[in-house]
Structure formats: structure tokens, C-alpha cells
N, C-alpha and C positions, 0 to 999 in steps of 0.2 A: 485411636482414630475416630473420626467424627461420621457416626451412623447416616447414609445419604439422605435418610429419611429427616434426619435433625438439619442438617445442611442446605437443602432443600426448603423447608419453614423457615431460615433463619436466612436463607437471599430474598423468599416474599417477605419478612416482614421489614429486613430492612426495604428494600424496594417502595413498599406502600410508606413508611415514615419519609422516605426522599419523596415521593408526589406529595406528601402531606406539605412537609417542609418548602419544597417549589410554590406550594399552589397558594402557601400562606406569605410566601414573601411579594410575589408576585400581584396576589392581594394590596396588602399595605402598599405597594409601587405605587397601585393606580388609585386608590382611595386617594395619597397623596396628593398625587396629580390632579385628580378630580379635584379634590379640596381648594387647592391652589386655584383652580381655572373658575369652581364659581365665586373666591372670594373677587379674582381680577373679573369678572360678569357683575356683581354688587359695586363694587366700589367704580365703575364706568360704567352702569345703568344700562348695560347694553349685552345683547350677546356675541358682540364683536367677537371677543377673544374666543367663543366655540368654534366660530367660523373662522379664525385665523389656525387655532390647532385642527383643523379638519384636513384645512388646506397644505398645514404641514406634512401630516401623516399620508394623503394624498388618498380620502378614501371618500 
């Protein structure tokens, strides 16, 4: 049987690798999207398209 004490360390450290893993994918999402949105801002000279996704998101 597995000492509570090990049991215990071994639900924080999964725990902290799940926020790692959340907070790296969640990363790359927006970098993505970022990417995307100033290459559409370069290629129309404009910041049109921040002020269309703003208006999207509704913030």
C-alpha cells in the first residue's frame, strides 16, 4: 500500500505538470493567433483586423 505521505507528492506533482501542460498549450493557441492577426495587419497596412477581432471577442 502506497504511504499517504508518497500519495500526497505524487497528486501535487502531477497537478503542477497539468498547469504546466494547460498553460503551454494555451500559449501556442494565442501566439498562433497572434501571429496570424499581425500577419492579416501587414499585408492590409491597416489595423483593421485588431479592431475587427476585438469586436469579436466583445471586449
Amino acid at each position: 500500500m502506497i504511504d499517504p505521505l508518497n500519495y500526497l507528492l505524487i497528486s501535487i506533482t502531477t497537478f503542477c505538470f497539468g498547469l504546466l501542460v494547460s498553460f503551454q498549450i494555451s500559449h501556442i493557441f494565442y501566439c498562433r493567433k497572434l501571429t496570424k492577426l499581425a500577419k492579416r495587419c501587414v499585408n492590409t497596412g491597416t489595423i483593421a483586423p485588431v479592431l475587427v477581432e476585438l469586436e469579436e471577442t466583445g471586449k
